[in-house]
N, C-alpha and C positions, 0 to 999 in steps of 0.2 A: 399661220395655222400649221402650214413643214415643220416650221420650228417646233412649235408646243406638241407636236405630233413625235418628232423627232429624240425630242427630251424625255417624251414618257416611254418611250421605246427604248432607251437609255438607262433609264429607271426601274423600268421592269425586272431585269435579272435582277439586281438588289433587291429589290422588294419581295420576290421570292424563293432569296436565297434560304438554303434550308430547307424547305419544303418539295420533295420530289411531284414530277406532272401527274406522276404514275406510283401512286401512295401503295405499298405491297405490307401485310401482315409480318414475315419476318426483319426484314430489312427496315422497316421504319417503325411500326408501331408499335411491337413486343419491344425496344429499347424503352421507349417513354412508359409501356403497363410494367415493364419493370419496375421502373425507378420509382414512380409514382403509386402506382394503382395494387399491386398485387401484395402489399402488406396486410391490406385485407380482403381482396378478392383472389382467393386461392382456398382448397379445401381444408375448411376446419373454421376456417374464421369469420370475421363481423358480418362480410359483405355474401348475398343470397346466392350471387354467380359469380364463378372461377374467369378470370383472365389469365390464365397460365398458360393456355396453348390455343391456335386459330381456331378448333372446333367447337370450343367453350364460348370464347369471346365473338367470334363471327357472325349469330344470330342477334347481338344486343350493337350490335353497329351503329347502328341510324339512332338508338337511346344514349349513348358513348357520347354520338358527336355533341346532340342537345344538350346531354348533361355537361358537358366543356364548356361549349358558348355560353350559358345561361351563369356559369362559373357554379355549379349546382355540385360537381364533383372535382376532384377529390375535394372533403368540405374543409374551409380553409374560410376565416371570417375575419382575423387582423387588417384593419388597415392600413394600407402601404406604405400608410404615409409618415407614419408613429414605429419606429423600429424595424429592427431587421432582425429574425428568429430562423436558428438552426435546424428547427423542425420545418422550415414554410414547405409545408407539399404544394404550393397552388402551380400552377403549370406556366409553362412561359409561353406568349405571342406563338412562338413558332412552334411546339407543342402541338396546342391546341390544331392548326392551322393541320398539322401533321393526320392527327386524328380526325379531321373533317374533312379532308382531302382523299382520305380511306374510307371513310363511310357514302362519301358522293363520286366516287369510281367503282365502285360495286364490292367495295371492301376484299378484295382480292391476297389471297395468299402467299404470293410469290416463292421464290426459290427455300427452300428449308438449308440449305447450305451456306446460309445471307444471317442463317438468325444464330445473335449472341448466345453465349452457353446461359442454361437455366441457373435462377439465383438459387441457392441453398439455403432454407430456411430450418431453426433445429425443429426437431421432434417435440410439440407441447409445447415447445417455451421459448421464446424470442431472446432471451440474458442466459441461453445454453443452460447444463443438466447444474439444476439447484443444488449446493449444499444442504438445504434444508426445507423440506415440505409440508405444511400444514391444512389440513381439510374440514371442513365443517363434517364434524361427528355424525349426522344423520341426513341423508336427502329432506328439504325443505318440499314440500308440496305445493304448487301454485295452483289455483282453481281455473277452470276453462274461460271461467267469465268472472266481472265485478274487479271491484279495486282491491289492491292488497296494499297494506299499511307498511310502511316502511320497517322494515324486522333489522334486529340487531340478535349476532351469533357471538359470543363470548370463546377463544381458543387459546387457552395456556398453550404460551411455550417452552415453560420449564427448565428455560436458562436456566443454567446454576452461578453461570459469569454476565456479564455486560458483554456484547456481540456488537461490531462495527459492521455495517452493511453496505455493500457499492450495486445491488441491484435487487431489484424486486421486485414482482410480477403477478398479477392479480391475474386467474385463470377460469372464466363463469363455466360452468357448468351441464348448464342449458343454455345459450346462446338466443334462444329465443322469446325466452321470458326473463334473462336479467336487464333490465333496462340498465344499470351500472350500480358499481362497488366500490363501496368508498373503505377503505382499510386503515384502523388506527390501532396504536400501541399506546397500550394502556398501562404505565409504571406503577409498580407496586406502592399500592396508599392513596394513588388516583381515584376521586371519587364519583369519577364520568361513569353512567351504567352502574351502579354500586349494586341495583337489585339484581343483575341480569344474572342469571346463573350460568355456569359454562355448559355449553353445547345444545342448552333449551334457546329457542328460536322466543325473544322478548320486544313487546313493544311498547314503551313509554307510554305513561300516561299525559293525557294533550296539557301542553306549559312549555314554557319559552325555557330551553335547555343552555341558557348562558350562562356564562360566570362572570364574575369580574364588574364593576363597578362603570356607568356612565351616563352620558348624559343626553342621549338620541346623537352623538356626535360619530360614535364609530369606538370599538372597542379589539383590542387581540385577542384572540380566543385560540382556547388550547396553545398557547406561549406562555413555557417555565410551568405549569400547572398538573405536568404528568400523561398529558395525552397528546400523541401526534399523529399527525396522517401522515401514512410511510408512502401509500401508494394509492390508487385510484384506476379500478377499471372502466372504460364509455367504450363504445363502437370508436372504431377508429384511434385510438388511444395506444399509446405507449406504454412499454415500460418503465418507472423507474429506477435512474442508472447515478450515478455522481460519477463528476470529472475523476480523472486522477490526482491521487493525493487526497483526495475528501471519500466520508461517510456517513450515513447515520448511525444511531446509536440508539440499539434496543437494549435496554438495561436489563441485569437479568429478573427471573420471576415477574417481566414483560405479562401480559393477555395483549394477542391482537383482537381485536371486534372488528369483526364484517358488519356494515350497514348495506342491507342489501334490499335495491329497490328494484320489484319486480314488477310484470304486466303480463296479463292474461292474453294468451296465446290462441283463445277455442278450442283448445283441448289441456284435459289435466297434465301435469309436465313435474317432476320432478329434480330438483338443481341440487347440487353439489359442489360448492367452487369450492378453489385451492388458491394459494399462495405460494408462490417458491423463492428462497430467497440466497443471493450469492453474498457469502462472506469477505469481506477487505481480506487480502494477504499480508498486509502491515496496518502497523496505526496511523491514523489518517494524521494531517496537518491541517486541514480545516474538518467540521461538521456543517453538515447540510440540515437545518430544519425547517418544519413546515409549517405555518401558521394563516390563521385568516383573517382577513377584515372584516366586518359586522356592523349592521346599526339594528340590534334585535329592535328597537323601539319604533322598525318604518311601520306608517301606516299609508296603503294604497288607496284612494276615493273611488268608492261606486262608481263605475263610469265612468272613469278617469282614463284619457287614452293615452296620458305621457305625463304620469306622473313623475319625478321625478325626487331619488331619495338620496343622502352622502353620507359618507362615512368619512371621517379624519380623524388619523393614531398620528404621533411624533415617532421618530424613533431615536434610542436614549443611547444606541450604540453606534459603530462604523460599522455596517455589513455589507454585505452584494447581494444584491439580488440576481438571483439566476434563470428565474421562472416566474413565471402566472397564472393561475387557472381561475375564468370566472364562473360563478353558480349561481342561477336564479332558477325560477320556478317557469310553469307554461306562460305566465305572464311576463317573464321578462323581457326587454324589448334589446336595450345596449347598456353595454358598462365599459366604462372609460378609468383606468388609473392615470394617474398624476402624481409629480413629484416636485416639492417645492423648497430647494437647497436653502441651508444659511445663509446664499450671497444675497435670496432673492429670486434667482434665476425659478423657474417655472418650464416642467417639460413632461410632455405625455409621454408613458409607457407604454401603453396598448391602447386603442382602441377597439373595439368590437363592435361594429353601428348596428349587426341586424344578429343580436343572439339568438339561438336555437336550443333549446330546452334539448331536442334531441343528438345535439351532436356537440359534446361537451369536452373543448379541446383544451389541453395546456400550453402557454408557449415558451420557449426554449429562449431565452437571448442568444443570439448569435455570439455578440462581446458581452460578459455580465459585466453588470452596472454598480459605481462603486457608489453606496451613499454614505454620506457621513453624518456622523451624530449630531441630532438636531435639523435632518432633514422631517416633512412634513408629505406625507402619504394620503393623498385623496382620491376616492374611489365616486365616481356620479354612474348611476344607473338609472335607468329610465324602464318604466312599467308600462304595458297597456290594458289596462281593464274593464276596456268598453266591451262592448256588442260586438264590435269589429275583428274584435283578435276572436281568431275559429278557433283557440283551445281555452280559449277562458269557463272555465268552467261555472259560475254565474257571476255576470256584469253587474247585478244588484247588490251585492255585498262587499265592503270595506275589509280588506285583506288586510291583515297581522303578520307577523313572523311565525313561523313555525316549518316542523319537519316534513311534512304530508305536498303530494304534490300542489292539492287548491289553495293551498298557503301559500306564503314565499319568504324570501330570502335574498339577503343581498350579504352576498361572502365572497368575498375576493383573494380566494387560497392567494399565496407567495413561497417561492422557498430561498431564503437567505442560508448563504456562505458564513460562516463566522471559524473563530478561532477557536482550537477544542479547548479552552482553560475558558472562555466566555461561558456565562452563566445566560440559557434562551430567556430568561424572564428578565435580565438589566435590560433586553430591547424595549419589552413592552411599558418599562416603567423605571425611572430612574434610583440611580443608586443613593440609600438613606447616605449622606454625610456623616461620620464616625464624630461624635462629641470631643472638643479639644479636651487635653488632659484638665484635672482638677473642675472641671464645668458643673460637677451635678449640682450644687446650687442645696436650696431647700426642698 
C-alpha cells in the first residue's frame, strides 16, 4: 500500500503539470479567451458576452467551466479521429482543466501585470480595410414574430475586367436576426435567380432549384455552370482567405446574390449586410473553387429517426481538396465524407457525428489532400425525423429537398485547389474525346 501510495504521489506533479493550484484571470485564463474564445466573444460579434477583460468574463465563470466540460464551447464537431484541421478551436485537456480550476477557486483576478498584451482585431473586418465593398441597397425588414422565407438579394458588381480574390468577408447587419449568409457569384449568362431583379429582396417559387442531370446518386451543383459560392456567413464562422499563390475569380459583369436566412428576434429589426472583398496582388498559380454535393432526389420517412441518404460524384480531374462545410436542415443529424482512390484504398475526410443546424462550421485541412482523377466522393448523412428530435418541425410528414428550413438538404460544400488553365466543369464531368481525323462517317 507505501508503494501504490507512493507512486501516485510521484505521479501527481505530472498529472497536473500545467494547470496552476491557484488559477488567477490574467495569468492563466485570458491566454486560453484569447486564443480560443474571443473571435467571437468581444464587442460587435456572434457571441452575446465579451471575454476581453475580467469584468466582462468574471460573472459567466461557473457557465465557462460547464460550457468546456460538456465540450458545448467553443463549438467544434469533427471527429478526432478522421483528420487534422487548421481551424480546430476545440480546447486541449489542460485548457479546459485551466478554466475549471478558475471557476472552482472563486474565479480570482490576480496580478494585471501577469496579463499578455490584448489581441488586436481590425475595425469591421477580420481580412483588414477591403478593397472593395458591396451592401444590399435597402435595409431588408424582419418581422417580431413568424417564419421568414429564405430571401435572395441580387448586387451588381460592375466589373468591367475579371477580379482574382485572396479574401472575402460576409458582414450581417443585424447580428440578431441573420441566422447566416450564404454569398454567390453569379457570371454573366448564369441562369441561377434569372427572375430576381437587383436590389428587390425575391423569393423562389417552392421547386427543387437543381441543375444537372442524375439519378438519386449525388450530383455537382454550381460546378462550371456560372455560379459559386465565394463566401458564407454562421456564428462563429470565418472569413474566406486562399493560401498564397491561389484565388478566386469573379469574372467581370459578376452579380453577387446574398441568400439570406433570417429569424424573428421579438422585435421588428432591420439588416443590412455587406461584403468586402481583398484583391490578389498578382495572378494566382492555382484557383480556389467551390462546389457541393447533392442528392436533390432524398426523401426522409415520417418518423424516421436515422434515416439515412448518399450522395456519390467521381471526379474527372486531379484537385486538392482544401475545405468542407456540411449543410442540412433542423433535421439533420451526421454527415460523413469519404473518399475512395483508384488503388481502392477507402478513407474518411470528416466526420461530424452530432450536426447542429445552428452552428454551421467549415473545416480547414490542416495538409490539403491530393486526389487524383478518378477518385470517388461519398457523402452518408443521417436524418432524424421522429417525435424525438425537439426541432422537427412535424414528425408526420415525408420531407423532400428544398430551400426553406422544414425541408432539407443534403449539400456537402468543398473547395478544391485546381490549376488556373483547368476548366471547374471537367471536374464534375469528363472530357468529350475529340473524333480521330477523317471519322465523320455518314
Amino acid at each position: 500500500m507505501r508503494q501504490i501510495l507512493a507512486l501516485f504521489a510521484l505521479s501527481l506533479p505530472a498529472f497536473c503539470a500545467g494547470v496552476p493550484k491557484q488559477a488567477t484571470f490574467h495569468k492563466d485564463v485570458l491566454p486560453v479567451l484569447q486564443k480560443r474564445c474571443q473571435e467571437c466573444h468581444r464587442p460587435g460579434e456572434a457571441a452575446p458576452m465579451s471575454f476581453v477583460n475580467y469584468k466582462d468574463a468574471r460573472p459567466w465563470a461557473k457557465a465557462i467551466k460547464a460550457a468546456v466540460l460538456n465540450k458545448k464551447m467553443p463549438p467544434w464537431f469533427a471527429d478526432p479521429a478522421h483528420g487534422q484541421f487548421a481551424n480546430d478551436r476545440s480546447l486541449t485537456q489542460q485548457e479546459i482543466d485551466i478554466l475549471s480550476a478558475w471557476a472552482d477557486g472563486g474565479a480570482k483576478e490576480g496580478n494585471a501585470k501577469d496579463a499578455p498584451s490584448p489581441v488586436t482585431y481590425a475595425e469591421g473586418w477580420t481580412i483588414g480595410k477591403p478593397d472593395a465593398v458591396f451592401e444590399m441597397p435597402q435595409p431588408f425588414t424582419v418581422p417580431a414574430k413568424g417564419t421568414v422565407d429564405y430571401t435572395w438579394i441580387v448586387v451588381p458588381t460592375n466589373f468591367t475586367e475579371d477580379r482574382w480574390v485572396e479574401k472575402i468577408e460576409v458582414r450581417p447587419g443585424a447580428r440578431d436576426v441573420v441566422h447566416h449568409v450564404v454569398l454567390m457569384a453569379r457570371a454573366p449568362g448564369a441562369n441561377y435567380m434569372k427572375n430576381a431583379k437587383p436590389g428587390v429582396p425575391f423569393t423562389p417559387p417552392p421547386g427543387r432549384p437543381m441543375n444537372g442531370e442524375d439519378k438519386g446518386r449525388g450530383i455537382y451543383y454550381m460546378l462550371g455552370g456560372g455560379v459559386e459560392m465565394v463566401s458564407v456567413y454562421v456564428p462563429g464562422g470565418v472569413a474566406y482567405q486562399t493560401k498564397p499563390g491561389q484565388a478566386r475569380l469573379i469574372k467581370a459583369g459578376t452579380d453577387l446574390i446574398f441568400q439570406m436566412h433570417y429569424t424573428a428576434s421579438g422585435k421588428e429589426t432591420k439588416d443590412q449586410s455587406r461584403v468586402g472583398i481583398v484583391f490578389a496582388k498578382e495572378p494566382p498559380k492555382e484557383r480556389v473553387v467551390n462546389t457541393f454535393i447533392a442528392n436533390p432526389l432524398l426523401r426522409i420517412p415520417a418518423g424516421e429517426a436515422n434515416a439515412k441518404v448518399v450522395a456519390r460524384v467521381p471526379v474527372h480531374e486531379d484537385v486538392t481538396l482544401q475545405s468542407m462545410f456540411p449543410h442540412m436542415h433542423v433535421r439533420g443529424k451526421s454527415m460523413e465524407y469519404r473518399a475512395t482512390y483508384p488503388d481502392g484504398r477507402t478513407e474518411v475526410l470528416l466526420n461530424v457525428p452530432q450536426y447542429d443546424f445552428n452552428w454551421q462550421l467549415s473545416y480547414y485541412l490542416k495538409e490539403p489532400k491530393r486526389l487524383p482523377k478518378g477518385t470517388q466522393l461519398e457523402i452518408v448523412a443521417h436524418y432524424d425525423n421522429s417525435p424525438n428530435n425537439p426541432h422537427n418541425p412535424d414528425p408526420k410528414q415525408e420531407v423532400r429537398w428544398g430551400e426553406q428550413t422544414w425541408e432539407e438538404m443534403l449539400a456537402a460544400f468543398i473547395d478544391f485547389a485546381i490549376p488556373v488553365d483547368v476548366n471547374p466543369g471537367d471536374i464534375a464531368r469528363p472530357k468529350t474525346a475529340p473524333k480521330p481525323s477523317g471519322s465523320g462517317g455518314n
